[in-house]
C-alpha positions in Angstrom: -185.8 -9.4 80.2 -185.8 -6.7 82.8 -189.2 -5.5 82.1 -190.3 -9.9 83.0 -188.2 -9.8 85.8 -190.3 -6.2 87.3 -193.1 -8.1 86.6 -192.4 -11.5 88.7 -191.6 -8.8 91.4 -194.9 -7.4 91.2 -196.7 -10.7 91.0 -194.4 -11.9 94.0 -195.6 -8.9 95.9 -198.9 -9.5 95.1 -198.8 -12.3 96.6 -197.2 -12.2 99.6 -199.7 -9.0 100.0 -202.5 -11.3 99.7 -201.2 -13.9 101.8 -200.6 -11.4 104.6 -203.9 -9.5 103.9 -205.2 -13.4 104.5 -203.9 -13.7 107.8 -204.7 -10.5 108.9 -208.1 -11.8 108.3 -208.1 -14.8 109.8 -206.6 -13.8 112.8 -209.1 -10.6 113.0 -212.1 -13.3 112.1 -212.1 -15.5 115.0 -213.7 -19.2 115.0 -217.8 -18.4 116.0 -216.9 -20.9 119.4 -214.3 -18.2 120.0 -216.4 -15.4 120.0 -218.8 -17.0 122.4 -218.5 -14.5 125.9 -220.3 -15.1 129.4 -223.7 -13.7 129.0 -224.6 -15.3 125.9 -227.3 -17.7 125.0 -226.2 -21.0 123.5 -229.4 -23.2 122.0 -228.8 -27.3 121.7 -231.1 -30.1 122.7 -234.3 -30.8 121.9 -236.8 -28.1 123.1 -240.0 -29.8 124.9 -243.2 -27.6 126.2 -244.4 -30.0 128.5 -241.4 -30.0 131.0 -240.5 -26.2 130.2 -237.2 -27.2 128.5 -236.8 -24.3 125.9 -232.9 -25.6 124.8 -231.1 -22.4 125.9 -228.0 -22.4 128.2 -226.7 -19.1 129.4 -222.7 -19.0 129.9 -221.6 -18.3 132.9 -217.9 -18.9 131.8 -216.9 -19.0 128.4 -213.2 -19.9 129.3 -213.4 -22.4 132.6 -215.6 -24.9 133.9 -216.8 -25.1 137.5 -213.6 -26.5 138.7 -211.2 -24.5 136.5 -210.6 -26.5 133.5 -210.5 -25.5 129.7 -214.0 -25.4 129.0 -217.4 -23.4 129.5 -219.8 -23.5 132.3 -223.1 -23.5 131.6 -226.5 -23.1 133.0 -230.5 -23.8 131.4 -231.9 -20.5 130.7 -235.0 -21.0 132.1 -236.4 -23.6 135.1 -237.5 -27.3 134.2 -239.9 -29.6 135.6 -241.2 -33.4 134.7 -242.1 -35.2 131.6 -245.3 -33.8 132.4 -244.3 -30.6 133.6 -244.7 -31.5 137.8 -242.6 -30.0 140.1 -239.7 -32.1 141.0 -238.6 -32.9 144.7 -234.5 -33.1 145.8 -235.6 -36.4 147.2 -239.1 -38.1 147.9 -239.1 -38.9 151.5 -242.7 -39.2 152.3 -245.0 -36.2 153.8 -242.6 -35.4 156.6 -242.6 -32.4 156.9 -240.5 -29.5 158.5 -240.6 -26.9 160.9 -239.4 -24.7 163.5 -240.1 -27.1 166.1 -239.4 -30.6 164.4 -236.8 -30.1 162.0 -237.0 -33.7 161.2 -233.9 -34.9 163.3 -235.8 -38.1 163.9 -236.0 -38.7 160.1 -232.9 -37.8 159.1 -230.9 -39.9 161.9 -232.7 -42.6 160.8 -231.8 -42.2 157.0 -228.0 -40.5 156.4 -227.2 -39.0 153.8 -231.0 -37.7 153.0 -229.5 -34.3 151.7 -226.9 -35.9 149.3 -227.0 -35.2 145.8 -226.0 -39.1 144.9 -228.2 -41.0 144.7 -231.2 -38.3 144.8 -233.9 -37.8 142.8 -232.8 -35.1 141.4 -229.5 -36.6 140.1 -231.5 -39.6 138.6 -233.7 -36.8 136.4 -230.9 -35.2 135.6 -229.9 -38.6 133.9 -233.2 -38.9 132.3 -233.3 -35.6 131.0 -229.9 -35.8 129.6 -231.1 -38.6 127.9 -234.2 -37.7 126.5 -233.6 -34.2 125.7 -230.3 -34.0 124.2 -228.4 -36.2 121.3 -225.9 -38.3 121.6 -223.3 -35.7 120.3 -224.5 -33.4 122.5 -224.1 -35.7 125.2 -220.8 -36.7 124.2 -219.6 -32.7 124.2 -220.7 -32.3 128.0 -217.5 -32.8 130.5 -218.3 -35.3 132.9 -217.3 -33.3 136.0 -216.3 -34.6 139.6 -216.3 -32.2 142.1 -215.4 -31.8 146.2 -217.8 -28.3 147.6 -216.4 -26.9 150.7 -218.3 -25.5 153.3 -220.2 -22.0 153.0 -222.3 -19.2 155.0 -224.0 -16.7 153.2 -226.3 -13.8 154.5 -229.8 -15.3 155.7 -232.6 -12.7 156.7 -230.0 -10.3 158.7 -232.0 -11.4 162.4 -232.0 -14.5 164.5 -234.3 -17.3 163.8 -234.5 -21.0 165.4 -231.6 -22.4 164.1 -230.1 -19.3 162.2 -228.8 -17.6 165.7 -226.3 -15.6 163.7 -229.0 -14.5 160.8 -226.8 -16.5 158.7 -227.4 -19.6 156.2 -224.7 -22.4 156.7 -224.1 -25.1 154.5 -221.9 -28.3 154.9 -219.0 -29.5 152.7 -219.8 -32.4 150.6 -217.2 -34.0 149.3 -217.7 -36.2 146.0 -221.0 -34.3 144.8 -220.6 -34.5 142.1 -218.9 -37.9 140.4 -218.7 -37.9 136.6 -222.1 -36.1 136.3 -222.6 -34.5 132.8 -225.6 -32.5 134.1 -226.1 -31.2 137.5 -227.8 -28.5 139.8 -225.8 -25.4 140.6 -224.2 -25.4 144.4 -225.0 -22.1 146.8 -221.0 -21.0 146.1 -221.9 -21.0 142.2 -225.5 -19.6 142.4 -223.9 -16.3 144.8 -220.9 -16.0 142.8 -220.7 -12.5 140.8 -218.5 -13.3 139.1 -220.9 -15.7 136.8 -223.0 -13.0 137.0 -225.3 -13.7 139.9 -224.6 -10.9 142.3 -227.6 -9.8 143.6 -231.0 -11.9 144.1 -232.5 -10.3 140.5 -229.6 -11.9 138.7 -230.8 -15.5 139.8 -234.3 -15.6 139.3 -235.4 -17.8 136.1 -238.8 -18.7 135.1 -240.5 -21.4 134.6 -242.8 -21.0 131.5 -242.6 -17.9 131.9 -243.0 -17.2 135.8 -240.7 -17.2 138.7 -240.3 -20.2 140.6 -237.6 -21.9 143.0 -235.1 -24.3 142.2 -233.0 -26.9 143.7 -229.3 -26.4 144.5 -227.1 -29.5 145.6 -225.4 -27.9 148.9 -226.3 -29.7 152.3 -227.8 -27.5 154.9 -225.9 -27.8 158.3 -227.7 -30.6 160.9 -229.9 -27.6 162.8 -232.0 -28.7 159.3 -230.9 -31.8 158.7 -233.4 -32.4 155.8 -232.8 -28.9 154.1 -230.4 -28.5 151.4 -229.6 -24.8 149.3 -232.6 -23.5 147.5 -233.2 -20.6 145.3 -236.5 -18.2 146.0 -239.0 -17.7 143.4 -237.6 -14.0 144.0 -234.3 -14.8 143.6 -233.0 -15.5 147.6 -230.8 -18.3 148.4 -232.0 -20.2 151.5 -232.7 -23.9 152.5 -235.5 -25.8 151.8 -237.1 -29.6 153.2 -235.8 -32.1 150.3 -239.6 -32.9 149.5 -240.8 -29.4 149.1 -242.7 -29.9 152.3 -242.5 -27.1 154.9 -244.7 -24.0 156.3 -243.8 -22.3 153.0 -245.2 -24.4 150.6 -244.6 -23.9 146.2 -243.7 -25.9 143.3 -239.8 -26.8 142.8 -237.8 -27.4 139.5 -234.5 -27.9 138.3 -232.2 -25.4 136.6 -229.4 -27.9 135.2 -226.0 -27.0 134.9 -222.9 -28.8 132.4 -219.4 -28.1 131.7 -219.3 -27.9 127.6 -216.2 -29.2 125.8 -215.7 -26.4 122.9 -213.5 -28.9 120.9 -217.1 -30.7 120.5 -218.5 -27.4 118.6 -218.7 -28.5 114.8 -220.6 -25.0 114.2 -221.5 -22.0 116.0 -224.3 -19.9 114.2 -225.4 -16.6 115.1 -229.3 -16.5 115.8 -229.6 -12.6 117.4 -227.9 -10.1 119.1 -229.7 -7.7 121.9 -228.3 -5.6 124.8 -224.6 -7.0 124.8 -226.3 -10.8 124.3 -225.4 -13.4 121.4 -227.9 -16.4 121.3 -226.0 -19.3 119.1 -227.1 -22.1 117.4 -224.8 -25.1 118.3 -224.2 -28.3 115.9 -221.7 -30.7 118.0 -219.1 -33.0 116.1 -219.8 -36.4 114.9 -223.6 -35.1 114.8 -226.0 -34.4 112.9 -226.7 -30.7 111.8 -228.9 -28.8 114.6 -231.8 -27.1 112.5 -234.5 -27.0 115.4 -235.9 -23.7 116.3 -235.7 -22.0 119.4 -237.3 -18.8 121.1 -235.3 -15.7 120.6 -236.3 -13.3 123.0 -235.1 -13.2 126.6 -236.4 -13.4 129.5 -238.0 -11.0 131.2 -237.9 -10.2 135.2 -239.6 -7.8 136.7 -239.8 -6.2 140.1 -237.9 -8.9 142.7 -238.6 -8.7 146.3 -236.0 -7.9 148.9 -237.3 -10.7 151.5 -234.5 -9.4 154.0 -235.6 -5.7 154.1 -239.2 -7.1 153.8 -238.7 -9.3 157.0 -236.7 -6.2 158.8 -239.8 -4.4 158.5 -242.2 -6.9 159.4 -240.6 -6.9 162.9 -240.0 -3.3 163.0 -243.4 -2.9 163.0 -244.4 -6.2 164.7 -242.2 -4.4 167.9 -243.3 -1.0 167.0 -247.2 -3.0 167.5 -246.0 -4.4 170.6 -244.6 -2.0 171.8 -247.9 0.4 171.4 -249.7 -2.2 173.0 -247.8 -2.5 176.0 -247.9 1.3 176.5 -251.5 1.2 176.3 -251.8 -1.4 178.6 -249.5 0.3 181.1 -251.5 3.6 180.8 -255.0 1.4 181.3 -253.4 0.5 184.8 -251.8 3.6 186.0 -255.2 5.2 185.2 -258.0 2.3 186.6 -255.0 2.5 189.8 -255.2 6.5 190.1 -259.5 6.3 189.6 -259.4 3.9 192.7 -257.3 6.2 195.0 -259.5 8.6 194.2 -262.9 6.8 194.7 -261.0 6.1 198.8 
């Protein structure tokens, strides 16, 4: 009897070993969705050549969406364009274009509310993207996300221009941006903030098939530009640019949308490939069906960026330094054709 009873000791403690061993486990091996940190690469949607779409979404917080809710705030890896891959414009107004000297005030008195986000352009791609590029579960797991942005000023070019007395950029508060959109452009506030990893103009350049190009942000420039709204530089500066792409400084515009992911939504998280500190999942949402597509693995890659402060600095350092050699020569022609004439009396 006693030698049955040690035994249903040592099975008991076995057991409860095993069981505790169990939850050590479980507790150690965290859900994939759970493991997911800002920096990393999640892939779901449909990837598409043609408009640049490669399904990757970098996190810029795995924890909180843009307005502080559970959730994670996401951005496209790379820039988008068209169906057909064409540059996309904030809003088609025509070829009225902008300037230091007509700003188009006449334009936009006549149309308010040219730089909102509602109604834009943009905001009815965004629709048709969602649309065509991702599923109906995937669709279902993005927050719809309504959204007041205050007012901002960020560093401009660090001198005075027409309109930018202060060498600053200002932008206007626009309240109801963003009204249950599932898909959206970043604002200037989100696109300067470090702490979703954009501190420095390097961090925000993204390519578009695989070279740097400017992209569309939904903040309203004050009225000095009245038809400018925030803008992100090919080399990674945040400025304002005309809403149809149509100023002195001339390129091709895209989109980099941005969502609000409900985790909850995540059916499976699979590891693709881990380099420098960076996950790149695999995302299957709930109620959908599994996501076998294939996506690029390798990150991209950004080279030298431009500091266009520093270079403008320079350019009128040496612009006055020109000047300023100029007018000395000038001065000494006179003094010396004035002296060569006393003499000749």
């Amino acid at each position: 009897m006693t030698g049955f009873a040690g035994c249903l000791r040592r099975v008991a403690i076995l057991l409860l070993t095993a069981v505790f061993l169990g939850a050590g486990l479980a507790r150690a091996e965290e859900p994939a969705p759970a493991q997911i940190k800002a920096g990393d690469v999640l892939c779901f949607g449909e990837p598409d050549e043609a408009s640049g779409f490669d399904g990757r979404w970098l996190v810029l917080d795995a924890e909180r969406t843009n307005t502080g809710e559970e959730g994670m705030f996401l951005v496209s890896l790379s820039l988008v364009g068209g169906d057909g891959g064409e540059p996309l414009r904030f809003r088609e107004i025509g070829d009225v274009s902008v300037s230091f000297t007509d700003r188009g005030e006449r334009y936009a008195e006549a149309h308010p509310g040219v730089t909102a986000y509602q109604g834009s352009d943009l905001q009815r791609w965004a629709e048709h993207f969602m649309e065509t590029r991702l599923s109906e579960a995937e669709r279902r797991a993005l927050i719809p996300t309504t959204k007041s942005d205050e007012a901002i000023v960020i560093p401009g070019l660090g001198v005075s221009l027409p309109g930018a007395a202060t060498g600053t950029v200002d932008f206007d508060p626009a309240e109801g941006v963003l009204a249950g959109d599932r898909l959206f452009p970043l604002s200037v506030a989100e696109a300067t903030n470090a702490a979703y990893g954009f501190g420095d103009a390097h961090a925000r350049v993204a390519l578009y098939k695989g070279t740097a190009a400017g992209y569309w942000l939904r903040s309203p420039h004050i009225p000095t530009f009245p038809l400018d709204v925030g803008f992100v530089f090919p080399f990674g500066a945040v400025m304002d640019y005309p809403v149809n792409a149509r100023s002195l400084y001339a390129m091709d515009t895209y989109a980099r949308p941005a969502c609000n992911l409900d985790p909850s939504h995540i059916a499976e998280a699979e590891r693709l490939a881990d380099a420098d500190g960076v996950t790149i999942w695999r995302l299957s949402m709930r109620d959908g069906e599994p996501n076998s597509r294939t996506y690029r693995l390798d990150l991209p890659e950004v080279g030298e960026v431009m500091d266009l402060a520093a270079t403008f600095r320079r350019a009128l350092w040496i612009g006055g330094a020109v000047i300023a050699a100029l007018l000395g020569l000038i001065v000494w022609l006179i003094v010396r054709a004035v002296r060569k004439r006393r003499r000749a009396r």
